[in-house]
VMD Tcl script that draws the C-alpha trace (Angstrom):
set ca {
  {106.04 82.82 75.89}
  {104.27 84.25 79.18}
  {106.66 81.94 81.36}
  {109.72 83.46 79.24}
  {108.81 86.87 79.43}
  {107.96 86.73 83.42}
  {111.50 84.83 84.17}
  {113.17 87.36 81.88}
  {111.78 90.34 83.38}
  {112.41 89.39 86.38}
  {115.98 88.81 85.46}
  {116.85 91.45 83.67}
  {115.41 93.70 86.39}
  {117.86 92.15 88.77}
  {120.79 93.29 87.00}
  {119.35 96.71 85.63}
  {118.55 97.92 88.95}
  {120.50 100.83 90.02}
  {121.59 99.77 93.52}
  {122.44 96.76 92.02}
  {124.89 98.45 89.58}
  {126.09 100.89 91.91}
  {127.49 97.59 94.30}
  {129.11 96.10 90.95}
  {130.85 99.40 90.00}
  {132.11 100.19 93.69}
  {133.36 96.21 93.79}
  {134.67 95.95 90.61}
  {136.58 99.75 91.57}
  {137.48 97.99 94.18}
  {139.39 94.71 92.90}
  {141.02 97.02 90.47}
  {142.51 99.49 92.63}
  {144.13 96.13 94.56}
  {146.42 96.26 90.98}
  {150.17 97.40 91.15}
  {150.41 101.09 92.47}
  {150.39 103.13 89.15}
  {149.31 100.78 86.63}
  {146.83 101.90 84.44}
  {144.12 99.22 86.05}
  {144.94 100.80 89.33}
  {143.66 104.25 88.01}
  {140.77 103.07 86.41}
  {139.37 100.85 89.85}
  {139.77 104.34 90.95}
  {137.80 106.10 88.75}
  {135.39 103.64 89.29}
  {135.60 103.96 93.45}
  {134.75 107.82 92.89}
  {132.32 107.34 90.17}
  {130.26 105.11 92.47}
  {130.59 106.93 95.76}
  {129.96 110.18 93.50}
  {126.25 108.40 92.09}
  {125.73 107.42 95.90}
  {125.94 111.14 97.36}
  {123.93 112.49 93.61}
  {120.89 109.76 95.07}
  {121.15 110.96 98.27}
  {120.53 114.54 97.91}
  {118.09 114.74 94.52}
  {114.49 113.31 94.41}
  {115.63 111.57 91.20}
  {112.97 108.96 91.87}
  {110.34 111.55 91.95}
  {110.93 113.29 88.82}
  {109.88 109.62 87.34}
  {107.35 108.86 89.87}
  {104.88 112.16 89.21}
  {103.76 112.08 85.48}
  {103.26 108.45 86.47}
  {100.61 109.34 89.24}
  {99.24 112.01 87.72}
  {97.84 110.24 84.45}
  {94.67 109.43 85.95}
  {92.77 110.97 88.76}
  {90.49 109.65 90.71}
  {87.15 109.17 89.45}
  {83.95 111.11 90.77}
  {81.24 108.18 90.23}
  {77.85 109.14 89.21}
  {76.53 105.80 89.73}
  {77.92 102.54 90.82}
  {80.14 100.62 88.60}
  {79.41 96.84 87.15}
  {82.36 95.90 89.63}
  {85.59 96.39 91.58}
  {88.80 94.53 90.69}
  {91.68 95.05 92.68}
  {95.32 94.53 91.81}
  {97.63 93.03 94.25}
  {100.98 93.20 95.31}
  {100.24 94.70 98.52}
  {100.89 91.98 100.40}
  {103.46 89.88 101.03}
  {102.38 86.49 100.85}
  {105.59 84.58 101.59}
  {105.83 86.42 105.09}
  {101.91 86.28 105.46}
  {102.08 82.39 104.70}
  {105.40 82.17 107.00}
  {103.49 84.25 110.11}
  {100.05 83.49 109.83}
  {98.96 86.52 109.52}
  {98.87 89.40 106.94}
  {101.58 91.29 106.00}
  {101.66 94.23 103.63}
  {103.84 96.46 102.09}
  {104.16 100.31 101.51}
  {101.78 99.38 98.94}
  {99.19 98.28 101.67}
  {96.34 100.92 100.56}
  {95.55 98.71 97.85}
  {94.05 96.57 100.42}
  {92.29 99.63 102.39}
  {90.73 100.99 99.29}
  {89.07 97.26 98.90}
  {87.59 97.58 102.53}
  {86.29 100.91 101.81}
  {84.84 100.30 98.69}
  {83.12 96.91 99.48}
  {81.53 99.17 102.51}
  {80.42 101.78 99.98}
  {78.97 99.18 97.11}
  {78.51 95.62 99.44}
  {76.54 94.52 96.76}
  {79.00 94.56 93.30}
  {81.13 92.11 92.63}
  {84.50 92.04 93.25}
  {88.04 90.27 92.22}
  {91.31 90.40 93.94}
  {94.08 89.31 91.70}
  {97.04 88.34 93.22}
  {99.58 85.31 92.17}
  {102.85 84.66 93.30}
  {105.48 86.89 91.49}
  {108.17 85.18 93.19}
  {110.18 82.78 91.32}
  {111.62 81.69 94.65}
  {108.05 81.25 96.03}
  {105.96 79.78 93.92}
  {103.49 78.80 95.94}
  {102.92 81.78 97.89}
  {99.87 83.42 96.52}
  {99.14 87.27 97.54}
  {95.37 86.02 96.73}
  {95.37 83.10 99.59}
  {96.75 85.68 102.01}
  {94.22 88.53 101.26}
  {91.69 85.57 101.35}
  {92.56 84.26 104.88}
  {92.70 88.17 106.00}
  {89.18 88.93 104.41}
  {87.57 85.95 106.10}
  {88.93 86.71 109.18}
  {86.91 89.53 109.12}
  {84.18 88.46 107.53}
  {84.33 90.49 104.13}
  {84.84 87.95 101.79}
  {81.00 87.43 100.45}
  {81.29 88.36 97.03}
  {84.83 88.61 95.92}
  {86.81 86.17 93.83}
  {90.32 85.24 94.23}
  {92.16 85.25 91.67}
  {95.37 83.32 92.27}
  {97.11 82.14 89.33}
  {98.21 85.95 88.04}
  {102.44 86.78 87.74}
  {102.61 90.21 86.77}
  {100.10 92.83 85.64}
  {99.72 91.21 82.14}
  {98.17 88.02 83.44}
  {96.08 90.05 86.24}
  {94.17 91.12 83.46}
  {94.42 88.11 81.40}
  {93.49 85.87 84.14}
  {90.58 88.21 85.59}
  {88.74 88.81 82.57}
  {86.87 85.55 82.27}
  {85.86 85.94 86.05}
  {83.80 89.28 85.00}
  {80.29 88.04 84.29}
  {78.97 90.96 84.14}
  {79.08 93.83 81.56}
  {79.86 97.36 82.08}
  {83.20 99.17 82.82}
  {84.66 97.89 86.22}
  {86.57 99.99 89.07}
  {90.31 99.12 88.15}
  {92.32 99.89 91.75}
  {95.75 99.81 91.91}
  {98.87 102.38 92.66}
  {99.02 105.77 91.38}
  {102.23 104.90 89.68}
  {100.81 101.73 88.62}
  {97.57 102.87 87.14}
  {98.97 103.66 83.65}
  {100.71 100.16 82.93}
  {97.65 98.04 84.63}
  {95.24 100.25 82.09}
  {97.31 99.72 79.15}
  {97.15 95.64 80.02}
  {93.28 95.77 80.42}
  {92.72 97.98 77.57}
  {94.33 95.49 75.68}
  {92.28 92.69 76.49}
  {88.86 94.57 75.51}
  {88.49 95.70 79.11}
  {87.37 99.12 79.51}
  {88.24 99.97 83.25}
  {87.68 102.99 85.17}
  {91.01 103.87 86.80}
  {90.76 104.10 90.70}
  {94.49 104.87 91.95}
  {95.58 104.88 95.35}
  {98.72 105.04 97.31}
  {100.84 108.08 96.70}
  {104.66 108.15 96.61}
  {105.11 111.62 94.40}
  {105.40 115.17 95.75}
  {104.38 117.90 93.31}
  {107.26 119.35 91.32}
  {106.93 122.65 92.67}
  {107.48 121.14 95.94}
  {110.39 119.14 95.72}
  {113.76 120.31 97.67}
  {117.32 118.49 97.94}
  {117.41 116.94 101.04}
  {119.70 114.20 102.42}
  {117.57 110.86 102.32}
  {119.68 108.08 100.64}
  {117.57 105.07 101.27}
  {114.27 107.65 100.41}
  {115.28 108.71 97.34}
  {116.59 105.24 96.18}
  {113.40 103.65 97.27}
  {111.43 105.95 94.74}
  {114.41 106.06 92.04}
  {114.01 102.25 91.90}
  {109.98 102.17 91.66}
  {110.09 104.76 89.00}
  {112.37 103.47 87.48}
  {111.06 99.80 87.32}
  {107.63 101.17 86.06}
  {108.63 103.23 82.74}
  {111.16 99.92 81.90}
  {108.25 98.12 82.74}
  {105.45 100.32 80.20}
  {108.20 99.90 77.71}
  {108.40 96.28 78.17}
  {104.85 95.98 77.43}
  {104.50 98.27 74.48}
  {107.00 96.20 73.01}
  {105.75 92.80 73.69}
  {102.25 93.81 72.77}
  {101.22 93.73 76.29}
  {99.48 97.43 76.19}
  {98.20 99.20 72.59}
  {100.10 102.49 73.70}
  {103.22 103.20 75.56}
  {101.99 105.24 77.80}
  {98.07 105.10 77.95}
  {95.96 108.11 78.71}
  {92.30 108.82 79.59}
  {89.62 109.16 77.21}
  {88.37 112.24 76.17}
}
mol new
graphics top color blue
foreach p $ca { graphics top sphere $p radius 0.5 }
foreach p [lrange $ca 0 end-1] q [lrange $ca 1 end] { graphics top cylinder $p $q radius 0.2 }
display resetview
């Protein structure tokens, strides 16, 4: 059922996402207005060529993307520690392991302060334990695991004594599935992952008897109270689409079981 539910997600997100509609509507307005001049299939490909080019210049003027991405962010703030926790685990998807693998080298994404927070955190506590958990969430790539790239980076530089890779993870679900039984030690553990992230990934541990202490990094919002129209197509639609895919995604979970609450809070 995990294989289903990872090869559905990931096709269903294919299809739902919005830049993806937007090309269908504005080719399928197309091919329609190609129809005899005045037929009612003309008029409609029309209506379809407006509608679309009318969604494009809405996205390119209106944070849309940050409307979703702030309550996401602000769930959880970062913690003040009083004393160290029983360990660090780290989320990936900062990386990108099919480049890294192709190159030789690491390559990261806008998500890359994932990565950074590790560094700084196994220089504050060198002596916890720590697990990066980091599959391959491509179904075209398989075999490119984020953890082998963050693995080959970190003993480049020497920083890999005590951290475990865990490489077998597909999606958040299985990150805390699959890191779980790699915690030998008791105690709530440093959870690090995006600001947007953070609720989903602590719904998923939560639900697996892991009580995490949320440690986001990385963010995308801009208070509401500072937000202005401003023309930034490829901006906006960059946020609009990882908003987006995050509340289908909490949704998705709640309703697989995945997380105990749709959208998980801290406690009191």
């Amino acid at each position: 059922m995990d294989t289903l539910f990872f090869f559905l997600s990931k096709l269903f997100w294919s299809l739902a996402r919005p830049d993806h509609l937007l090309l269908l509507c504005l080719t399928l307005g197309l091919w329609r207005s190609r129809a005899p001049l005045g037929g009612g299939v003309q008029r409609r490909g029309r209506g379809l060529l407006v509608g679309g080019v009318a969604v494009l210049w809405l996205l390119a003027v209106m944070p849309l993307g940050q409307l979703l991405l702030y309550p996401l962010e602000t769930r959880f703030s970062k913690p003040l520690l009083d004393e160290p926790p029983a360990g660090v685990i780290v989320l990936g998807g900062a990386e990108r392991a099919a480049a890294s693998q192709r190159w030789g080298s690491l390559q990261v994404n806008q998500h890359g302060e994932r990565i950074l927070a590790l560094l700084a955190l196994k220089e504050a506590y060198p002596q916890l334990p720590f697990i990066y958990t980091s599959g391959s969430g491509d179904p075209r790539e398989p075999g490119a695991r984020g953890a082998d790239a963050v693995e080959r980076y970190l003993d480049k530089i020497r920083r890999t004594e005590g951290v475990t890779f865990e490489r077998e993870s597909r999606n958040t679900y299985e990150n805390a599935r699959f890191s779980r039984p790699l915690a030998d030690t008791q105690g709530h553990w440093l959870l690090v992952t995006s600001a947007f992230h953070m609720p989903r990934a602590v719904g998923s541990f939560r639900q697996q008897g892991w009580q995490v202490i949320p440690y986001p990094v990385g963010y995308l919002s801009t208070p509401l109270n500072e937000l202005s129209w401003h023309f930034d197509l490829s901006g906006n639609l960059e946020d609009l689409l990882s908003g987006l895919h995050e509340w289908l995604g909490l949704f998705a979970y709640r309703l697989s079981g995945k997380t105990p609450t749709l959208f998980p809070k801290p406690y009191e």
